[in-house]
mmCIF file of the C-alpha atoms, coordinates in Angstrom:
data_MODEL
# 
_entry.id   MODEL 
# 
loop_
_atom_site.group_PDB 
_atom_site.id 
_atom_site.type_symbol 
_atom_site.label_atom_id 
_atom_site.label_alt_id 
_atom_site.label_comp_id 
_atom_site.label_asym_id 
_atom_site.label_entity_id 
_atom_site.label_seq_id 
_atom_site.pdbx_PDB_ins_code 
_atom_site.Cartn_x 
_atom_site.Cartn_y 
_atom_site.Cartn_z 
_atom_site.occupancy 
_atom_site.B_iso_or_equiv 
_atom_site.pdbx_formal_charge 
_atom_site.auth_seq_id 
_atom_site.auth_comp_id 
_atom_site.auth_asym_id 
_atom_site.auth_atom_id 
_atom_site.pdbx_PDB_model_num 
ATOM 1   C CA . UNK A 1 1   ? 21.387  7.325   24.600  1.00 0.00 ? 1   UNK A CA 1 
ATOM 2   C CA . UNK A 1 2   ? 18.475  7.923   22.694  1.00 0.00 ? 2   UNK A CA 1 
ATOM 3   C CA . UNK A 1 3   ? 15.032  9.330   23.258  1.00 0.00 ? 3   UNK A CA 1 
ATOM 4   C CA . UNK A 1 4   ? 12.705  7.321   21.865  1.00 0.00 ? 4   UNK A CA 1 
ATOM 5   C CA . UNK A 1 5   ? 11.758  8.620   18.653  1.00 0.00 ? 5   UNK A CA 1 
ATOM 6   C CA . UNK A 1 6   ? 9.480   6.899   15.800  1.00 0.00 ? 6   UNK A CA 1 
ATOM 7   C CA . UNK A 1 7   ? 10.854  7.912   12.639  1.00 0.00 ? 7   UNK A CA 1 
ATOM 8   C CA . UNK A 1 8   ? 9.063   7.291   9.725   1.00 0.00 ? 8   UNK A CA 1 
ATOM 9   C CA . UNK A 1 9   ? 10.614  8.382   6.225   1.00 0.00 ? 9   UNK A CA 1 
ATOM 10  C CA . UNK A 1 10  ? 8.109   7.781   3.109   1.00 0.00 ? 10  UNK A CA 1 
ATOM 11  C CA . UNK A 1 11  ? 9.349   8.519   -0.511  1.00 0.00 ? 11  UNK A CA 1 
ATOM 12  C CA . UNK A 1 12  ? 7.026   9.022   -3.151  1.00 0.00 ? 12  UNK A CA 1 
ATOM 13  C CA . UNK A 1 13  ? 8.025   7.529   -6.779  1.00 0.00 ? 13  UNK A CA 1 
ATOM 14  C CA . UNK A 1 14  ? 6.044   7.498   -10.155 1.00 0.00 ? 14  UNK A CA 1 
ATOM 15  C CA . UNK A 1 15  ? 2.595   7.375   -9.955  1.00 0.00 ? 15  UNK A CA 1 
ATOM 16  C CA . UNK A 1 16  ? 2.687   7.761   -6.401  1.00 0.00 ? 16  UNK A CA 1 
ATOM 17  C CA . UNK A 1 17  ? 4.587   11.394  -6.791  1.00 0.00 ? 17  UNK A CA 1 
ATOM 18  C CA . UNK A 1 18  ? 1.566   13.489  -5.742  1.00 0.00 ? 18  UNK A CA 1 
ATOM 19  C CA . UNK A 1 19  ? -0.025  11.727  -2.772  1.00 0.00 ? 19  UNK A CA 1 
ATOM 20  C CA . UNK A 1 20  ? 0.250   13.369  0.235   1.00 0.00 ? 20  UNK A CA 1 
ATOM 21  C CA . UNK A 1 21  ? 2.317   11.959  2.878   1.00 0.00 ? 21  UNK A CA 1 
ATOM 22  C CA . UNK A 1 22  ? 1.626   13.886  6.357   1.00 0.00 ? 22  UNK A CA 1 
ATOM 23  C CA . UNK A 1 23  ? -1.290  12.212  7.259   1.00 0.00 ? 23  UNK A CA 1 
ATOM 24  C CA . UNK A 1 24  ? 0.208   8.757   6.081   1.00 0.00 ? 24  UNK A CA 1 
ATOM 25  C CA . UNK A 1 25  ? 3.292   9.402   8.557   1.00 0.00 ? 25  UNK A CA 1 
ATOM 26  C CA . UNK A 1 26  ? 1.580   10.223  11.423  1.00 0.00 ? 26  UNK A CA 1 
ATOM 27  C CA . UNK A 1 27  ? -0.181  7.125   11.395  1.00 0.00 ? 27  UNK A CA 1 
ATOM 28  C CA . UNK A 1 28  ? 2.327   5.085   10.418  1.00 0.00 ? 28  UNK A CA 1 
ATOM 29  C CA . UNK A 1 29  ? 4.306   6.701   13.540  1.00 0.00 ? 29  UNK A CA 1 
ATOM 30  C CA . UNK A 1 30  ? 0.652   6.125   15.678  1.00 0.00 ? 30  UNK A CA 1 
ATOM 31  C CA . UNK A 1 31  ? 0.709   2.145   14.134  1.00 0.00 ? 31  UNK A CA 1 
ATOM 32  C CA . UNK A 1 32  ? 4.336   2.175   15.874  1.00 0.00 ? 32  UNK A CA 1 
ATOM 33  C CA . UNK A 1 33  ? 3.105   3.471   19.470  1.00 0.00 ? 33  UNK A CA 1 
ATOM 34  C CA . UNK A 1 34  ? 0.013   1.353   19.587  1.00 0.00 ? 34  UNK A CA 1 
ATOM 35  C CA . UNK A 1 35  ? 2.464   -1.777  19.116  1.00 0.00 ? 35  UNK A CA 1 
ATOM 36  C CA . UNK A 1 36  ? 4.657   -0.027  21.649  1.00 0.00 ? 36  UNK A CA 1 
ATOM 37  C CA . UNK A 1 37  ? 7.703   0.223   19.647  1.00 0.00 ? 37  UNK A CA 1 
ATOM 38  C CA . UNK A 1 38  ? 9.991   3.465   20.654  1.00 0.00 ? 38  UNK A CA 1 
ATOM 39  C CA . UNK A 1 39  ? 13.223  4.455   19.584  1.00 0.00 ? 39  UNK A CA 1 
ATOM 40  C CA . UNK A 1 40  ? 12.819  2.879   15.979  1.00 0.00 ? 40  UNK A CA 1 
ATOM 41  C CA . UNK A 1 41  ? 12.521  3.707   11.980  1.00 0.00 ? 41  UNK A CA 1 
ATOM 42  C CA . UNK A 1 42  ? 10.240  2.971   9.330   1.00 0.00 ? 42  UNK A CA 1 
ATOM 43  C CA . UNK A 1 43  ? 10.682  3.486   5.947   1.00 0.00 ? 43  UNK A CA 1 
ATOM 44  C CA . UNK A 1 44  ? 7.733   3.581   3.759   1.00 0.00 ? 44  UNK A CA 1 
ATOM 45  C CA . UNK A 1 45  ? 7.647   4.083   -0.235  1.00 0.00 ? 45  UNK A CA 1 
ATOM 46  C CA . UNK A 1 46  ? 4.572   4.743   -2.506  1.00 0.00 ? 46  UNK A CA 1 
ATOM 47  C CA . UNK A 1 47  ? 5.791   3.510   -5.797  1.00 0.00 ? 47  UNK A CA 1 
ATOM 48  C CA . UNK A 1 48  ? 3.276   2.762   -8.728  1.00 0.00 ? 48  UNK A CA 1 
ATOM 49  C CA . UNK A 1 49  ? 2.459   -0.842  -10.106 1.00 0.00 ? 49  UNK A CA 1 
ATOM 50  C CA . UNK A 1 50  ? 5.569   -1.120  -12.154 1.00 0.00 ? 50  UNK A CA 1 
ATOM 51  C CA . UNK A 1 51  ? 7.666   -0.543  -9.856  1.00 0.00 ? 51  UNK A CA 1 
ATOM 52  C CA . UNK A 1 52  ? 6.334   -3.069  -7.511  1.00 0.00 ? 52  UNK A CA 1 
ATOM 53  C CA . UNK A 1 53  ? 5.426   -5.473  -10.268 1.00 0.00 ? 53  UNK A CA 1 
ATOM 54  C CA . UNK A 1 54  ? 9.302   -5.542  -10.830 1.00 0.00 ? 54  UNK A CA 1 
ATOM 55  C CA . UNK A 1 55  ? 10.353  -5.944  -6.990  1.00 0.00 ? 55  UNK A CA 1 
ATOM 56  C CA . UNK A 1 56  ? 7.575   -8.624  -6.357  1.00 0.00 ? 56  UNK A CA 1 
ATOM 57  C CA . UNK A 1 57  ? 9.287   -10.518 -9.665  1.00 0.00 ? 57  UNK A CA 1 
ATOM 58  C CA . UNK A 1 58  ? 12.597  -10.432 -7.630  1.00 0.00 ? 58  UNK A CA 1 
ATOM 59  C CA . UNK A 1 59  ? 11.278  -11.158 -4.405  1.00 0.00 ? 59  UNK A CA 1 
ATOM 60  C CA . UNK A 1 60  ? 8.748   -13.437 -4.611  1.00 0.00 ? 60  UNK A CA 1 
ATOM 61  C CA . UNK A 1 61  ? 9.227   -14.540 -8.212  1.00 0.00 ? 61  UNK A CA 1 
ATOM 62  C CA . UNK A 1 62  ? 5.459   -13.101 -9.084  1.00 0.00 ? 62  UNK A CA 1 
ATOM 63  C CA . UNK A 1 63  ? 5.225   -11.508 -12.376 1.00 0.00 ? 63  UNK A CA 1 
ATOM 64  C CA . UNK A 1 64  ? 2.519   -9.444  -11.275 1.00 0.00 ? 64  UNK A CA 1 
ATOM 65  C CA . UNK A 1 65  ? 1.879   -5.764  -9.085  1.00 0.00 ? 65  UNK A CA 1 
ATOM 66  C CA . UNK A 1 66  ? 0.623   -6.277  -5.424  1.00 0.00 ? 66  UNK A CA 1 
ATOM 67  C CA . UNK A 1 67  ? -0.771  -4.115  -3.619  1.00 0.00 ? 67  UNK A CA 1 
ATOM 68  C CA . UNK A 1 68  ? 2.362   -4.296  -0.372  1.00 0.00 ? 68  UNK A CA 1 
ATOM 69  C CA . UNK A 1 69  ? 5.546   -5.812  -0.011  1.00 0.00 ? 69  UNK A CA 1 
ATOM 70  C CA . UNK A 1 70  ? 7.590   -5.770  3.229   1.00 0.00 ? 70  UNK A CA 1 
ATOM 71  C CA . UNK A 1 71  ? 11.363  -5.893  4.109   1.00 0.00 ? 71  UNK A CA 1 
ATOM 72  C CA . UNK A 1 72  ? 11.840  -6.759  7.675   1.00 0.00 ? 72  UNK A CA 1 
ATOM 73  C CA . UNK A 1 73  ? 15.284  -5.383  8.928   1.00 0.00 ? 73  UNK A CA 1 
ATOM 74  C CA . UNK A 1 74  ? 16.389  -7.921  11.917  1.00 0.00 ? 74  UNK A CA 1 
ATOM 75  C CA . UNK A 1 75  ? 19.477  -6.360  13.290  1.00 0.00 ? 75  UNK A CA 1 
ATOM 76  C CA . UNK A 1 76  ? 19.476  -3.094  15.524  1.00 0.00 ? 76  UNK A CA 1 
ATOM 77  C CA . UNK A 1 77  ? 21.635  -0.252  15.150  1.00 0.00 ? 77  UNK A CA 1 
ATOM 78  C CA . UNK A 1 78  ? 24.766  -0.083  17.278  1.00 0.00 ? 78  UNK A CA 1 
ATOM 79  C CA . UNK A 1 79  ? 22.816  2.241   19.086  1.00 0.00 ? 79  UNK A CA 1 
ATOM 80  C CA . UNK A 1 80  ? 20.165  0.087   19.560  1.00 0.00 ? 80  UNK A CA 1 
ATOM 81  C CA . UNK A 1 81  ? 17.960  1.761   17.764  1.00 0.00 ? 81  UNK A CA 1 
ATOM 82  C CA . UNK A 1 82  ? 15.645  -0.693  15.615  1.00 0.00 ? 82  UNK A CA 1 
ATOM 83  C CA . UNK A 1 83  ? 14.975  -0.578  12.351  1.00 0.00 ? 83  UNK A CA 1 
ATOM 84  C CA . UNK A 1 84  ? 11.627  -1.828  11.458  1.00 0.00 ? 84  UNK A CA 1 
ATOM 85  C CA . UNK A 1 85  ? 12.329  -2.172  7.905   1.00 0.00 ? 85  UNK A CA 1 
ATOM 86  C CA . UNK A 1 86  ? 10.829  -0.961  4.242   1.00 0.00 ? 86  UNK A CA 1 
ATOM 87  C CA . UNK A 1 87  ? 7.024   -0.712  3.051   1.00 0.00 ? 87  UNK A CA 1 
ATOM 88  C CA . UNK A 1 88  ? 6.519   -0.712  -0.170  1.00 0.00 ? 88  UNK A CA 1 
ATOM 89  C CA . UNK A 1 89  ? 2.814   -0.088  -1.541  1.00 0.00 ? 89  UNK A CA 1 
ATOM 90  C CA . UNK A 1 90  ? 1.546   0.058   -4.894  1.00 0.00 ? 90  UNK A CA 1 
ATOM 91  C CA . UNK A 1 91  ? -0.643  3.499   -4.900  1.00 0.00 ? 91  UNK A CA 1 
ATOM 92  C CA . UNK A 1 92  ? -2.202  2.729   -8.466  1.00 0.00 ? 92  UNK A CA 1 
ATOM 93  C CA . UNK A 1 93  ? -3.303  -1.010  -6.735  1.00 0.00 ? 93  UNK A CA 1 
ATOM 94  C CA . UNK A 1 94  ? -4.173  0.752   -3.477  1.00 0.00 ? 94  UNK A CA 1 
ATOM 95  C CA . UNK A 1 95  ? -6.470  3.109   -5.924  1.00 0.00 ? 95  UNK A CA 1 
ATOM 96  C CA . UNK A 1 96  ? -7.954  0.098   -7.879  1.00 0.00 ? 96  UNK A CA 1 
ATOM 97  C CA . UNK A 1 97  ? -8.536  -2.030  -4.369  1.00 0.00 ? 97  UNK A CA 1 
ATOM 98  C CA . UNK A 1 98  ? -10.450 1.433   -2.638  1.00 0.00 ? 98  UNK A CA 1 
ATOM 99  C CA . UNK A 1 99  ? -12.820 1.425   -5.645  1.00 0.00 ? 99  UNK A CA 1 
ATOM 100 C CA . UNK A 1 100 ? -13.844 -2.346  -5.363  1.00 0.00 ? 100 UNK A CA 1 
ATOM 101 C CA . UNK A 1 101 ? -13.861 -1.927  -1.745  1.00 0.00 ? 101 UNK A CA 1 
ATOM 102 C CA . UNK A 1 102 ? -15.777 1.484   -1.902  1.00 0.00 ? 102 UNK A CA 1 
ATOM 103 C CA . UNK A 1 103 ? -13.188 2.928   0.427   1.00 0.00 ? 103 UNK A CA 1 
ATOM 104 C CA . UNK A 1 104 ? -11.277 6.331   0.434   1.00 0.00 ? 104 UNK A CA 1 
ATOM 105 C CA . UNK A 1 105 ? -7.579  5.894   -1.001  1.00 0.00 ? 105 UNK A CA 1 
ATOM 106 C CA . UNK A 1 106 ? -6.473  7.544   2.531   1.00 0.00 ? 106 UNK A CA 1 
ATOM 107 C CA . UNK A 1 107 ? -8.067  4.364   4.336   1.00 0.00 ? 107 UNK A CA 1 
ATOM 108 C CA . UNK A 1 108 ? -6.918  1.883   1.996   1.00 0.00 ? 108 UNK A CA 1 
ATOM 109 C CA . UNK A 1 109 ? -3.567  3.277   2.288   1.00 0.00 ? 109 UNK A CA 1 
ATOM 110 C CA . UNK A 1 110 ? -4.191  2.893   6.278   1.00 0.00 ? 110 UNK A CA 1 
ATOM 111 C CA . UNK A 1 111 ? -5.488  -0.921  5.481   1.00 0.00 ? 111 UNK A CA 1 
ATOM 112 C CA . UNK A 1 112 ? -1.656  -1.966  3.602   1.00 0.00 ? 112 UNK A CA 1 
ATOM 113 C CA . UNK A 1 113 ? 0.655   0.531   5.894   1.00 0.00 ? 113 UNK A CA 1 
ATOM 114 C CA . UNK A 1 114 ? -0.849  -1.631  8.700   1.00 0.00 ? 114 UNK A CA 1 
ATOM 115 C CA . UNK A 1 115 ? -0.174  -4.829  6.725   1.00 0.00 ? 115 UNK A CA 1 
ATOM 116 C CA . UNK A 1 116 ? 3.010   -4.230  6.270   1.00 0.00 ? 116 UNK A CA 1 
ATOM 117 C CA . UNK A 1 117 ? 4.036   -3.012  9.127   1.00 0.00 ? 117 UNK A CA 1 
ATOM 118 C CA . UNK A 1 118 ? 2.854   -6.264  10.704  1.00 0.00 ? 118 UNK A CA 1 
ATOM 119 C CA . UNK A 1 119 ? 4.683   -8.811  8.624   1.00 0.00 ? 119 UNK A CA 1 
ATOM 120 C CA . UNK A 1 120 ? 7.783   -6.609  9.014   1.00 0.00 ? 120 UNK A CA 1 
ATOM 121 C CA . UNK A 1 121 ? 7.201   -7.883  12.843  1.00 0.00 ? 121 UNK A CA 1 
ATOM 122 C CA . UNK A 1 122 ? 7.032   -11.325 12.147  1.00 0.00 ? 122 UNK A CA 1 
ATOM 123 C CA . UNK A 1 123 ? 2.906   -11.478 11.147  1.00 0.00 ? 123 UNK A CA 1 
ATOM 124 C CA . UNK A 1 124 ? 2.320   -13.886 8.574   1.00 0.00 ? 124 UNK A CA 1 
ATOM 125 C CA . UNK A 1 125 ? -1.132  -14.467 6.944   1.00 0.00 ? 125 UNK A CA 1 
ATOM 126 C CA . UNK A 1 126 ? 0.507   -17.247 4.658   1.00 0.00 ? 126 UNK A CA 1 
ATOM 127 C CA . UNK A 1 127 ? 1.933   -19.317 7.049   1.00 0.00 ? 127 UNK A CA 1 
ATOM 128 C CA . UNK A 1 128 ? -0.844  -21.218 8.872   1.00 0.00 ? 128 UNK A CA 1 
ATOM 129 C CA . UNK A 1 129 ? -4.898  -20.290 9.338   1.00 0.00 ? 129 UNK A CA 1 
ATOM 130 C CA . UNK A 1 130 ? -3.983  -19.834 13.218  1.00 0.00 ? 130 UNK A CA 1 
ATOM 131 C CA . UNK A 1 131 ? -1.597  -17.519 11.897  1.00 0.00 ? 131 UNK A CA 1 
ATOM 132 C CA . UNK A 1 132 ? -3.753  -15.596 9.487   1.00 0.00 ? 132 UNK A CA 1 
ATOM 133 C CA . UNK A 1 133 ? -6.423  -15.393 12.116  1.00 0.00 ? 133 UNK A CA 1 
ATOM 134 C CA . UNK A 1 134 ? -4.166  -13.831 14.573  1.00 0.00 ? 134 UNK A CA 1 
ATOM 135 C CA . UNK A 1 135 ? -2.592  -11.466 11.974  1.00 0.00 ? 135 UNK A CA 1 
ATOM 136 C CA . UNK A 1 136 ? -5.948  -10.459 10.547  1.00 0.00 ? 136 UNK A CA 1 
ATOM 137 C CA . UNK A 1 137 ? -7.112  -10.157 14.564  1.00 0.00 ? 137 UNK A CA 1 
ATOM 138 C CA . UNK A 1 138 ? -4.512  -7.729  15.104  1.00 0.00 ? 138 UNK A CA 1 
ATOM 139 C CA . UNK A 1 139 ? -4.991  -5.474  11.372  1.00 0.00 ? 139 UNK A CA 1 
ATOM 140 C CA . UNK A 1 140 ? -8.790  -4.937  13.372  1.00 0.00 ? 140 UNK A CA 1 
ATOM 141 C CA . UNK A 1 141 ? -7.600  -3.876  16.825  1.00 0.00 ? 141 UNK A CA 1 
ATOM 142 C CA . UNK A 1 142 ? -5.221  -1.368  15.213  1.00 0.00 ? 142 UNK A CA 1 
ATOM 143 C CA . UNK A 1 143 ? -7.730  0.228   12.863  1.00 0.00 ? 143 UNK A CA 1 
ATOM 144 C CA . UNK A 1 144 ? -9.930  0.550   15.540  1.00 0.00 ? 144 UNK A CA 1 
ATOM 145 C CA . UNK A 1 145 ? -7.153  2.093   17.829  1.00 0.00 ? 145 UNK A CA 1 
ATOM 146 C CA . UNK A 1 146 ? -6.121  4.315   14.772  1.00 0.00 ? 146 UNK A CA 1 
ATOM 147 C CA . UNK A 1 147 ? -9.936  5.426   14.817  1.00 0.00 ? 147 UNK A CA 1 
ATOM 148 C CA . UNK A 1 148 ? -10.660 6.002   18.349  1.00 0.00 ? 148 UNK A CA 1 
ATOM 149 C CA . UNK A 1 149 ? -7.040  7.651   19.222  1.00 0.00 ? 149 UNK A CA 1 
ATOM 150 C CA . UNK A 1 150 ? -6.811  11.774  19.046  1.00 0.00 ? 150 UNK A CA 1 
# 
């Protein structure tokens, strides 16, 4: 039996090495509660544009960096734990994006985390504008649950 744990594990490659990751975990483990998802994992990893130039190549056959790319996991653990999947964000785009957006890095990090986390649950801007509204609906209710909670 479990006891209902978030778990959120975030590596930190390349250019991404010396962001701090504390605050990014707790809200990625807040992100989780607000959607009311217990007893699961998250994996998150700040990587630096090459690294997600080369996955979103693979992936999504785009020879370019982005700023987030998701991996949805579908099946639970025998123990019915779920796995939410991977997040993978660019911190050198994230940087770039906070400039033009005249934005901390911290909130723009909050901004893709959220992203991703929501197409790892089946959100999906690209699929329809009914779709993008409701995904781009829900990014606003959670930063303004993320703001207001303790």
């Amino acid at each position: 039996m479990s006891d209902g744990a978030v778990t959120v594990d975030v590596a930190r490659r390349g250019a991404a090495r010396k962001v701090p990751v504390r605050g990014l975990k707790a809200k990625a483990r807040r992100i989780l509660r607000l959607l009311d998802l217990e007893d699961c994992e998250l994996s998150v990893a700040l990587v630096g544009d090459e690294e997600i130039r080369s996955l979103n190549g693979r992936y999504r056959s785009l020879d370019e960096p982005t700023d987030v790319l998701s991996f949805p996991v579908e099946k639970p653990l025998p123990s019915g734990r779920r796995i939410i999947g991977d997040v993978i964000i660019s911190v050198e785009k994230a940087a770039r994006q906070a400039r033009q957006r005249r934005r901390s890095l911290d909130d723009e990090l909050e901004v893709l985390l959220i992203h991703g986390i929501l197409h790892n649950l089946g959100y999906d801007h690209e699929r329809s504008d009914e779709d993008e509204r409701e995904m781009r609906a829900m990014e606003r209710r959670l930063r303004r649950e993320l703001k207001a909670a303790p």
